[in-house]
FIFIVEX-629326 format. One record per residue (C-alpha): residue in one letter; x negated, y, z negated. Coordinates in steps of 0.1 Angstrom, whole numbers, plus 2048, in hexadecimal, padded with zeros to 3 digits. Example, Ala and Ser with C-alpha at 12.3 -4.5 7.8 and 13.67 -1.06 7.14 Angstrom:
BEGIN
A7857D37B2;S7777F57B9;
END
This chain:
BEGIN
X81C8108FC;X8397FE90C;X85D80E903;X86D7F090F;X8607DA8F7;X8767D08D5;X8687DF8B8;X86F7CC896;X8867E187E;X8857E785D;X8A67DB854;X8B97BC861;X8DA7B0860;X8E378E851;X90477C84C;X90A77382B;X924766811;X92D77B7F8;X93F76B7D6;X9537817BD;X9637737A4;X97A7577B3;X97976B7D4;X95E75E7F4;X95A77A80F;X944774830;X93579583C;X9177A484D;X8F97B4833;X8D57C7839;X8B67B482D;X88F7BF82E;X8827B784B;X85D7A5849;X84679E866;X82879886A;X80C7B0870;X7E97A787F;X7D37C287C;X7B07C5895;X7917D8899;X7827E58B4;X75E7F38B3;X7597F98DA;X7497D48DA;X7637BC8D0;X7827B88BE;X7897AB89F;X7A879B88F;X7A07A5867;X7BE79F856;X7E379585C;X8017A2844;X825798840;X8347C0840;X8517D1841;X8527E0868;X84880286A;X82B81D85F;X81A80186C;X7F9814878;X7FA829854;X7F9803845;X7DC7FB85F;X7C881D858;X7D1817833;X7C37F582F;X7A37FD83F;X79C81A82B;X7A880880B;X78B7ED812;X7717FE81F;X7727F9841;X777820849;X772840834;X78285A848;X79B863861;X78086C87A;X77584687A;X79383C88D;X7968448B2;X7B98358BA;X7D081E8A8;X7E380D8C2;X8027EE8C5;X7F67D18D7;X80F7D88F8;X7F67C9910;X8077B092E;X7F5790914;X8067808F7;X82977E8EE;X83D79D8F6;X8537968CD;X8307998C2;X8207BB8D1;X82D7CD8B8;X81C7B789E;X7FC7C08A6;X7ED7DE8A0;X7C97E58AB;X7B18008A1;X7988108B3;X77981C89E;X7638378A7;X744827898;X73680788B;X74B7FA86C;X73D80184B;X7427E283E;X7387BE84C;X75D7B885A;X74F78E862;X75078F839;X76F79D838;X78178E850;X77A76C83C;X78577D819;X7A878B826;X7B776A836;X7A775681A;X7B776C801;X7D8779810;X7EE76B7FE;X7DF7757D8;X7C378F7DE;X7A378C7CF;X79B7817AC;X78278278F;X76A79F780;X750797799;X7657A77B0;X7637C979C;X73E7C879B;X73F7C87CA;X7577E37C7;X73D7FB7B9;X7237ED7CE;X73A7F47EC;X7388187E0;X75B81B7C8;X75783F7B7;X761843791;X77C859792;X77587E785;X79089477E;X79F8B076D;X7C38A6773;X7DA8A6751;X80089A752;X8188A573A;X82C87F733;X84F89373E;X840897763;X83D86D762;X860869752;X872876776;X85A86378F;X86E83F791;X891850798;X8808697B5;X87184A7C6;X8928397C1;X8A68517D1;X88F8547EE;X88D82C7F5;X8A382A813;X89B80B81A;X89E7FC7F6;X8BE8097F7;X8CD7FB80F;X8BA7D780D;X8AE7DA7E8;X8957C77F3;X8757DB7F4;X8547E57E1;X84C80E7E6;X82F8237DF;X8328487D6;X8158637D1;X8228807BE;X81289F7B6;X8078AA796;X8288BB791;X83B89C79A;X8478A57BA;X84A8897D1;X82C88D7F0;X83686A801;X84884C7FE;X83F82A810;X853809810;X84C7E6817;X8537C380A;X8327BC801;X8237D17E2;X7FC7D47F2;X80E7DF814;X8217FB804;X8058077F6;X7EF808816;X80A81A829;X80E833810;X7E2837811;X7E3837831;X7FB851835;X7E186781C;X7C885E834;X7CE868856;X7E0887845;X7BA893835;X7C688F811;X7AF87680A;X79E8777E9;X7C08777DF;X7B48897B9;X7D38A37B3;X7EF88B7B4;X7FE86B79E;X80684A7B5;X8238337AC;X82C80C7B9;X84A7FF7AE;X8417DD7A4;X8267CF78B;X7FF7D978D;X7EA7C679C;X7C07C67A3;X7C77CF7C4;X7DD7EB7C3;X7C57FA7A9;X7A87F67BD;X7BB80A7DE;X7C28227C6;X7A382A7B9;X79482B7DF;X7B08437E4;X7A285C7CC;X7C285F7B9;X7BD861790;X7DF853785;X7F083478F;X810829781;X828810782;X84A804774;X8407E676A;X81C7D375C;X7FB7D6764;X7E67AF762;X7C67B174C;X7AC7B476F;X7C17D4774;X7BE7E1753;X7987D7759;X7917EA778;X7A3806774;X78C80A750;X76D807766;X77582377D;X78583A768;X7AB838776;X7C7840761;X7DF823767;X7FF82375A;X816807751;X8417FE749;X847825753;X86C82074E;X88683B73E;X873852725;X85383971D;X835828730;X819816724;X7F282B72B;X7D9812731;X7BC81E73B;X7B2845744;X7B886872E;X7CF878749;X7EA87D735;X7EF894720;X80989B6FE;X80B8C46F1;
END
């Protein structure tokens, strides 16, 4: 890795033009910073480009590791042998750090030509329709099985602890997270980016190469609405319980039924919305 090369920041600073009232001020703010990410295989015969990302800079090889777990590519920290910046002498030296490659130990488990053509065909709005539940079991999706019961008063606390933890947010207020919390409600680990699917990968990938992975004895959080995909990275995580501070859409609701997640919905002040799942629990 080349120290001399610029890496992309999290935060930027932008001039802007503030109005209050009657009163017009020029000075200098923080926004999100978005890049974007290419992220490449390599199997010991050739390298592949499987998927490019517009991402908040940094935890970028916790996003990588993430992703790949999160579609099937990988199953375990031992399938990765090195996860590496593209800082080679080719290519455009703004862009090394916009590449990350990794290294597998063995032969993908999935057929990466097939899903190479489903991630730049669908970047931009994921996969759709309940077809798509149906390949998730045939790519070997568990039902989740657990013991886990929350008392609702351990959910009521977990927006304002990942609030005060997003650093970023705060100073930008311009960011997704994810959280995983344990069954107490004690926040594990926080990742942050301005796209909701990203957050979530860092935050799995962060499990990952840390062995936590099935992720059963803890509650995840994303601060935005539900979608299929960040149910189905949360059921490959393992973990039983995914909520959110806003809605779930119906193919959510639907695969999160089908593999036994408890997925939470409008957690906000002293209420939410259960879904799907029989993790909580009332005295």
């Amino acid at each position: 890795m080349n120290p001399s090369l610029d890496r992309a920041r999290p935060t930027e600073v932008a001039r802007v033009v503030t109005f209050a009232d009657t009163a017009r001020h020029i000075r200098d703010d923080l926004v999100a910073g978005e890049e974007p990410l290419e992220i490449r295989i390599d199997d010991g015969r050739s390298v592949l480009s499987i998927a490019t990302t517009m991402r908040t800079p940094g935890h970028d090889f916790e996003l990588a590791a993430g992703f790949l777990f999160s579609e099937g590519v990988i199953r375990e920290p031992d399938d990765i042998r090195e996860i590496r910046y593209c800082t080679d002498s080719q290519g455009d030296d703004e862009q090394h750090y916009n590449v990350v490659t990794v290294r597998l130990s063995r032969v993908p488990r999935r057929d990466v030509a097939l899903l190479e053509r489903h991630f730049f065909m669908t970047s931009a709005c994921g996969v759709c329709g309940r077809a798509s539940i149906d390949s998730l079991q045939e790519r070997g999706l568990a039902t989740i099985e657990t013991s886990l019961r929350v008392a609702p008063q351990v959910l009521y606390n977990l927006p304002e602890a990942l609030r005060k933890r997003q650093r970023v947010f705060e100073t930008t207020g311009g960011l997704h997270a994810a959280a995983f919390f344990d069954a107490r409600g004690t926040l594990c680990a926080l990742r942050e980016d301005v796209g909701r699917h990203n957050a979530l990968d860092k935050l799995i990938g962060a499990l990952f190469l840390e062995r936590r992975i099935p992720a059963r004895d803890g509650i995840v959080l994303v601060s935005g609405r539900t979608s299929y995909e960040l149910v189905q990275k949360t059921i490959a995580a393992g973990a039983p319980i995914l909520c959110s501070v806003s809605a779930p859409s119906n193919l959510a609701v639907t695969l999160a039924q089908r593999f036994g997640l408890t997925l939470v919905g409008f957690l906000r002040g002293k209420g939410f919305n259960v879904y799907t799942g029989d993790c909580i629990w009332t005295r």
